[in-house]
N, CA, C and O atoms as CSV, one atom per row, in Angstrom:
chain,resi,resn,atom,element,x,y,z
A,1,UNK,N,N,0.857,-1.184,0.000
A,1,UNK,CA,C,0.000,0.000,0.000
A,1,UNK,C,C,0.890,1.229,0.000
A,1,UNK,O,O,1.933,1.442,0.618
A,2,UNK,N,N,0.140,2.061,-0.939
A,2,UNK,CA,C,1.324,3.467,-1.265
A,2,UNK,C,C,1.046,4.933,0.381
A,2,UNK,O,O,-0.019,5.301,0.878
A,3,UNK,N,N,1.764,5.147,0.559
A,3,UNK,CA,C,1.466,6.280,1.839
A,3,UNK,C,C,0.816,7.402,1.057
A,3,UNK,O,O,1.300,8.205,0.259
A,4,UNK,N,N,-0.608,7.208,1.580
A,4,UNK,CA,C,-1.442,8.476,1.067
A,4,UNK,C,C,-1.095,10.054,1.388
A,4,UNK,O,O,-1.808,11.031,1.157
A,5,UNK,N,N,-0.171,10.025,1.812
A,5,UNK,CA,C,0.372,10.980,2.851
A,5,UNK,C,C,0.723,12.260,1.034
A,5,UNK,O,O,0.401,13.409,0.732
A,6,UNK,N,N,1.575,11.045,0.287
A,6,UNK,CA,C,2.070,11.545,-0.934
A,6,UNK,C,C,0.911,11.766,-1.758
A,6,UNK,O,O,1.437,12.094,-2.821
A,7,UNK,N,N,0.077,11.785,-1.881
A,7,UNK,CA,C,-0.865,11.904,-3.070
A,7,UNK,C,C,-0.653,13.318,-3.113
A,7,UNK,O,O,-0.459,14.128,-2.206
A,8,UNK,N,N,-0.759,13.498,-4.814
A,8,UNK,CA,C,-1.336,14.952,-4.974
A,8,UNK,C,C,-2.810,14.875,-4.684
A,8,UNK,O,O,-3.391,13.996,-4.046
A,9,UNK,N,N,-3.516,16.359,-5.485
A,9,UNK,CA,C,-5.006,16.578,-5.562
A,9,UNK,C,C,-5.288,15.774,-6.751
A,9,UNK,O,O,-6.433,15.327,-6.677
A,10,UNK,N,N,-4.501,15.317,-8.134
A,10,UNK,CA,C,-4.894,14.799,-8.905
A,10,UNK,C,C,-5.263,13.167,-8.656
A,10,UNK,O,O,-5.919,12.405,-9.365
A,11,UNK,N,N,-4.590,12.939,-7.384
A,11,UNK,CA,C,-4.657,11.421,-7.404
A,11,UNK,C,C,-6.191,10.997,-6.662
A,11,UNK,O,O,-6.804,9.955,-6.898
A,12,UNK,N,N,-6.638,12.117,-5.686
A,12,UNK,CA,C,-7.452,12.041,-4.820
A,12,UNK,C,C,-8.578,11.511,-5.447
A,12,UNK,O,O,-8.930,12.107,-6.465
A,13,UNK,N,N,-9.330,10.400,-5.050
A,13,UNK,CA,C,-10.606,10.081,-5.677
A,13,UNK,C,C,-11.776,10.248,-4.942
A,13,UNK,O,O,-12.232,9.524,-4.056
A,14,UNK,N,N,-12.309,11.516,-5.516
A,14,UNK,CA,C,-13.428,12.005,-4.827
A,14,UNK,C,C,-14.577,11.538,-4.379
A,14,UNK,O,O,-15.251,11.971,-3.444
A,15,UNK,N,N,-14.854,10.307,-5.335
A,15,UNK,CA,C,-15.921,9.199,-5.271
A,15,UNK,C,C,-15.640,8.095,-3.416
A,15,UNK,O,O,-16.574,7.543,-2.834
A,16,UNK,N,N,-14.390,8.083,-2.995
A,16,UNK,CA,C,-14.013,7.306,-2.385
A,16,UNK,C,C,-14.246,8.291,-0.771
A,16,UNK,O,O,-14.017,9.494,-0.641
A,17,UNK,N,N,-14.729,7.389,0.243
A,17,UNK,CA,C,-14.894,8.122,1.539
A,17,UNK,C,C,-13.206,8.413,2.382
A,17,UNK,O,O,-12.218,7.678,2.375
A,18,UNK,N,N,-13.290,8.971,2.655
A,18,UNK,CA,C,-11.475,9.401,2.701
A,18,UNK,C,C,-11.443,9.125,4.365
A,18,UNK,O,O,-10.730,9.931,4.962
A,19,UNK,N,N,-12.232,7.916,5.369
A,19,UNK,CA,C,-12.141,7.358,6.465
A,19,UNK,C,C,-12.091,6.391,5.851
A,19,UNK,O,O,-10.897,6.216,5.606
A,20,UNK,N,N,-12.802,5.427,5.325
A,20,UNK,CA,C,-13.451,4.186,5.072
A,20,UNK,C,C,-12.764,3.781,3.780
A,20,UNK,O,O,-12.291,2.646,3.725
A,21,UNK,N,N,-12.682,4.422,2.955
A,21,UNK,CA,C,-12.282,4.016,1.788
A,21,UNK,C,C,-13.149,3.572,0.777
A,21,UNK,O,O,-12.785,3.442,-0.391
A,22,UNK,N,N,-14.393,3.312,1.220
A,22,UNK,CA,C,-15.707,2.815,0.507
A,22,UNK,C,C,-16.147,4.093,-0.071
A,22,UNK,O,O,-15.699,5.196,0.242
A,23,UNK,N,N,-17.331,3.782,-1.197
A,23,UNK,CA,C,-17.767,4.575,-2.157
A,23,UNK,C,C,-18.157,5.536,-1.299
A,23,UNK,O,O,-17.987,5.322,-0.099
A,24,UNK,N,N,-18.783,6.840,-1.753
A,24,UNK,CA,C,-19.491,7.410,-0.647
A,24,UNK,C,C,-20.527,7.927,-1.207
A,24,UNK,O,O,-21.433,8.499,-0.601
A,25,UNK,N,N,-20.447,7.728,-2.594
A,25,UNK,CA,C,-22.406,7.929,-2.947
A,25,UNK,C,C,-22.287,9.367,-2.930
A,25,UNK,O,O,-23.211,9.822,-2.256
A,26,UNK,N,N,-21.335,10.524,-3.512
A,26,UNK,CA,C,-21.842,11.576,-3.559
A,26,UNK,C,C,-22.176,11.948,-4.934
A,26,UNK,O,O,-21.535,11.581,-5.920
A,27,UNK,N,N,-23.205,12.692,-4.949
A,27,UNK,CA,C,-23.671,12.839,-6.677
A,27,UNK,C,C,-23.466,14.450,-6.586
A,27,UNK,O,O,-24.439,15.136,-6.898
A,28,UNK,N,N,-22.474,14.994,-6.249
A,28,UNK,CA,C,-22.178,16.544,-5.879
A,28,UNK,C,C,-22.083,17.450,-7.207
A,28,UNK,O,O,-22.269,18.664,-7.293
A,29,UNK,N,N,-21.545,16.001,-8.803
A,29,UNK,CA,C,-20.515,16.642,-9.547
A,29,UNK,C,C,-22.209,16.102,-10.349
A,29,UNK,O,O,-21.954,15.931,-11.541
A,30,UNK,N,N,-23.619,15.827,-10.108
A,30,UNK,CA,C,-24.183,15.516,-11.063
A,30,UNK,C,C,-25.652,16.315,-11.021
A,30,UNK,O,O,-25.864,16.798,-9.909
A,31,UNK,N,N,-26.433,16.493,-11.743
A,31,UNK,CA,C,-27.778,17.436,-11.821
A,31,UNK,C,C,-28.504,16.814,-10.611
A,31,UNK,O,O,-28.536,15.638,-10.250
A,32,UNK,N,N,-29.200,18.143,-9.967
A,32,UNK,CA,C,-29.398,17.955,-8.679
A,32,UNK,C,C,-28.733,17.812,-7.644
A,32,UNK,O,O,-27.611,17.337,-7.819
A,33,UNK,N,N,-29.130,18.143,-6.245
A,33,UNK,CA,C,-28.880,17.993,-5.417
A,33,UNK,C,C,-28.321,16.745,-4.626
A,33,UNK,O,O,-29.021,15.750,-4.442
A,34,UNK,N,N,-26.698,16.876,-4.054
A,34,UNK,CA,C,-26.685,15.274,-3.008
A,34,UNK,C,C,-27.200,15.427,-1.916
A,34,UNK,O,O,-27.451,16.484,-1.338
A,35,UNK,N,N,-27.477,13.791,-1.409
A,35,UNK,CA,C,-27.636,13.726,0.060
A,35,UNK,C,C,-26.196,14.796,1.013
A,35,UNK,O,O,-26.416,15.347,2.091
A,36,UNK,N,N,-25.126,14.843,0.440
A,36,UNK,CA,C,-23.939,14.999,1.400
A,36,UNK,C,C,-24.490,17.132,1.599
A,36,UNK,O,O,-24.031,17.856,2.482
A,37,UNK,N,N,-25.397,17.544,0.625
A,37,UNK,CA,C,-25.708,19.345,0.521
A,37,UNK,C,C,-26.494,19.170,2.155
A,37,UNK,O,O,-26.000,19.892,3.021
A,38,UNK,N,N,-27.145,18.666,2.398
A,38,UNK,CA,C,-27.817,18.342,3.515
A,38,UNK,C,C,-27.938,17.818,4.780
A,38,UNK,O,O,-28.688,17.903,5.752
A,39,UNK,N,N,-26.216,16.828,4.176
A,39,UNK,CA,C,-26.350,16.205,5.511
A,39,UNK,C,C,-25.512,16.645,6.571
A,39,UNK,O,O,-24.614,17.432,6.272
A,40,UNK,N,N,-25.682,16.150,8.190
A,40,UNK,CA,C,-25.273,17.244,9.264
A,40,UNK,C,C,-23.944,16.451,9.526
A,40,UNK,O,O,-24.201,15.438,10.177
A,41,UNK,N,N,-22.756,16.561,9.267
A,41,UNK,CA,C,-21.731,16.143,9.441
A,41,UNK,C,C,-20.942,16.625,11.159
A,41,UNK,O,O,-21.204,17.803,11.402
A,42,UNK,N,N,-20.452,16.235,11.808
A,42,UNK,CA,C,-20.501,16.021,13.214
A,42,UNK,C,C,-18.440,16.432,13.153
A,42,UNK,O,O,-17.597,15.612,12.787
A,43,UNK,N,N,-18.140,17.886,13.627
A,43,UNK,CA,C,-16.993,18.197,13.151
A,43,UNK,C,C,-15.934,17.023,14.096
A,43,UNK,O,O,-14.812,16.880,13.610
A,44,UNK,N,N,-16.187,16.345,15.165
A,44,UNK,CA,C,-15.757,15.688,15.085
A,44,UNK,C,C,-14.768,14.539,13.844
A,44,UNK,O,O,-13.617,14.213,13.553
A,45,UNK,N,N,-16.530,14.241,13.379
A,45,UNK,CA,C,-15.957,13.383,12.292
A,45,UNK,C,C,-14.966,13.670,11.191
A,45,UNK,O,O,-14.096,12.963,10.682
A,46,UNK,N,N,-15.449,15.238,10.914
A,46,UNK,CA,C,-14.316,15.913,9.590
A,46,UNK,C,C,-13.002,15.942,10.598
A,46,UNK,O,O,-12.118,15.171,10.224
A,47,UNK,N,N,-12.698,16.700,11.830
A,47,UNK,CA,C,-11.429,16.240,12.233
A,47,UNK,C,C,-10.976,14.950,11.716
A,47,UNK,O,O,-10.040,15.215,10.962
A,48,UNK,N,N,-11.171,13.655,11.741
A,48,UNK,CA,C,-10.884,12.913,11.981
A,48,UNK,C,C,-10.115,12.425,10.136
A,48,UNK,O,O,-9.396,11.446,9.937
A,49,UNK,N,N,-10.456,13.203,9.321
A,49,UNK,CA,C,-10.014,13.012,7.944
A,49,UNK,C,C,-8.548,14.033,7.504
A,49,UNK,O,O,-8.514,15.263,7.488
A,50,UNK,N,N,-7.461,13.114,7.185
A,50,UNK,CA,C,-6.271,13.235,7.082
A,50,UNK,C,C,-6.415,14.295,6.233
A,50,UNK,O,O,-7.188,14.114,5.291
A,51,UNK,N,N,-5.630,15.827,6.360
A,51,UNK,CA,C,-5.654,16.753,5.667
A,51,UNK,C,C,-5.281,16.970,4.323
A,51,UNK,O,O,-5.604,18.098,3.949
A,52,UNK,N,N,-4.865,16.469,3.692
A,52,UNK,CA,C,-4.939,16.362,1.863
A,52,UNK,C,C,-6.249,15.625,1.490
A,52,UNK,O,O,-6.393,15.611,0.267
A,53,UNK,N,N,-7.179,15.053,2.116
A,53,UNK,CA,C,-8.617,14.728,1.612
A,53,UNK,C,C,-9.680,15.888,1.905
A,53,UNK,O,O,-10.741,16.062,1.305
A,54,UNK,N,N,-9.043,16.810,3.195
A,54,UNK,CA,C,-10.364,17.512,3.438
A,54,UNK,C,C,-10.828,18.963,2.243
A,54,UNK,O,O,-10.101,19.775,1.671
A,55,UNK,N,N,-12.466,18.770,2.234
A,55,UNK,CA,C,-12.692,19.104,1.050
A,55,UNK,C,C,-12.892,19.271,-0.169
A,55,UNK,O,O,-13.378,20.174,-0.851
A,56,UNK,N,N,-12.075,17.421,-0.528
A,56,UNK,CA,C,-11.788,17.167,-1.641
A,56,UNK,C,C,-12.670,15.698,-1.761
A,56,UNK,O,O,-12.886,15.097,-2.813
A,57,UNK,N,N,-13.048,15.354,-0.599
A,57,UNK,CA,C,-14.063,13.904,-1.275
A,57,UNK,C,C,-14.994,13.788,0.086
A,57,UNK,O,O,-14.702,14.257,1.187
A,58,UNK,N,N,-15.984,13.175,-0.200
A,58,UNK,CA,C,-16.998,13.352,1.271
A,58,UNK,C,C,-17.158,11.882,1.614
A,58,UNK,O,O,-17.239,10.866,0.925
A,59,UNK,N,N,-17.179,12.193,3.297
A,59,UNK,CA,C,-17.070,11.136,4.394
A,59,UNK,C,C,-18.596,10.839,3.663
A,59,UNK,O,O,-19.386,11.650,3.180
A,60,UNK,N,N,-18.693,9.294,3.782
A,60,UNK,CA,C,-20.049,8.669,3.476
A,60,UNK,C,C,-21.077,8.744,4.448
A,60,UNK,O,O,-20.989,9.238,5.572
A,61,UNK,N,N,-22.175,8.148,3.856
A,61,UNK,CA,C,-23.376,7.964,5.103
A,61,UNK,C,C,-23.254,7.070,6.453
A,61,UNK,O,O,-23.655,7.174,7.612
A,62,UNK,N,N,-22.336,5.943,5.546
A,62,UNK,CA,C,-22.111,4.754,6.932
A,62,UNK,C,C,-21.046,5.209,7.880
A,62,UNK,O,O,-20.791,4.644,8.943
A,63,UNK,N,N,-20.404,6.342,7.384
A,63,UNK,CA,C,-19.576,6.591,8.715
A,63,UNK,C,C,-19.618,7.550,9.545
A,63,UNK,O,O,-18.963,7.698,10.576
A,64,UNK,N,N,-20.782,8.526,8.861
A,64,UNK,CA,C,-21.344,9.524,10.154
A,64,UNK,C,C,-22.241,8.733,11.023
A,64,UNK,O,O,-22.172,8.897,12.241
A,65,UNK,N,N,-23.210,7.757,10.429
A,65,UNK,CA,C,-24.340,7.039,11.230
A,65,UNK,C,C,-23.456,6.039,11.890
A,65,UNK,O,O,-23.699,5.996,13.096
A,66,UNK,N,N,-22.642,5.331,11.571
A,66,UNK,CA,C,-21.405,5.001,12.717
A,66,UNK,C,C,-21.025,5.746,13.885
A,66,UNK,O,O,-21.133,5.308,15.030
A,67,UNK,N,N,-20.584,6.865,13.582
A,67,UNK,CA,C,-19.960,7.542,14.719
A,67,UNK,C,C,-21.311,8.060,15.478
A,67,UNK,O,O,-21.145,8.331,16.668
A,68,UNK,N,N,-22.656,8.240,14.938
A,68,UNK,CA,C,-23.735,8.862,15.438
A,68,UNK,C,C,-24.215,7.450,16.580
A,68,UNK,O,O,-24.565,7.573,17.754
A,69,UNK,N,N,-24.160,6.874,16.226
A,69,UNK,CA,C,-24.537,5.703,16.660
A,69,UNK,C,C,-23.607,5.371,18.503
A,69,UNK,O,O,-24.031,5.231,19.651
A,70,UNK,N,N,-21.992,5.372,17.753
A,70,UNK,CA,C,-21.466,5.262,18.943
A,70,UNK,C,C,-21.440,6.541,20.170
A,70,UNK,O,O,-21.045,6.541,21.336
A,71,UNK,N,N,-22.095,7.666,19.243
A,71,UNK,CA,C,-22.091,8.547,20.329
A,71,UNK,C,C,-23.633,8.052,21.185
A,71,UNK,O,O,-23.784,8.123,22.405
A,72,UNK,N,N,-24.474,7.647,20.382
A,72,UNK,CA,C,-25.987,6.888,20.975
A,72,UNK,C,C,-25.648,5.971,22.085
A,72,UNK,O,O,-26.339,5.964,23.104
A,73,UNK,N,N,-24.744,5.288,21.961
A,73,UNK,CA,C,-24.376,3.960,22.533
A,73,UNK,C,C,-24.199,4.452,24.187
A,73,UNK,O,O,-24.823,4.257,25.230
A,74,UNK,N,N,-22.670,5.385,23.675
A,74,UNK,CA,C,-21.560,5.859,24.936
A,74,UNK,C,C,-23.048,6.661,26.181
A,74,UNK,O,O,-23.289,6.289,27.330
A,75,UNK,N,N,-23.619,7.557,25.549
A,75,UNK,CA,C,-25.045,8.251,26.230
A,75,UNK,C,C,-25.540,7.052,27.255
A,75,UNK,O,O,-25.637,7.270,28.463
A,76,UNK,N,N,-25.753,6.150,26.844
A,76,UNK,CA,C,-26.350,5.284,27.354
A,76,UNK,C,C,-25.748,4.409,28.721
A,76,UNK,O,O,-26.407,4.066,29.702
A,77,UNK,N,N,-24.582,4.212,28.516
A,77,UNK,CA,C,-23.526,3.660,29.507
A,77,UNK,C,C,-23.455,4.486,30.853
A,77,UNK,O,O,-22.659,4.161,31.735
């Protein structure tokens, strides 16, 4: 595995969730509106994305409702 550390902006794949690595389903670059214009991202979570991705590709759905979740959980304990 190459150290993402080196990527330029050209290498960055915007399609890809830049925690997870999984797709992230943003349709930002297509007619209409994405889910990601709307959704409430938890700055936690953007901390948590290595600084040559931020801005440049969006954290997916499964990993804010992840972290939303474990903050549900921890409440509870």
């Amino acid at each position: 595995m190459s150290d993402m550390s080196q990527n330029s902006d050209k290498e960055i794949d915007d399609t890809t969730c830049p925690l997870c690595r999984n797709k992230n389903l943003c349709q930002a670059h297509q007619p209409g509106e994405c889910w990601c214009y709307s959704a409430e991202i938890p700055q936690d979570v953007i901390d948590m994305v290595e600084p040559q991705f931020k801005r440049k590709s969006c954290i997916c759905q499964s990993c804010i409702e992840r972290y939303n979740l474990a903050l549900a959980v921890d409440a509870y304990k």
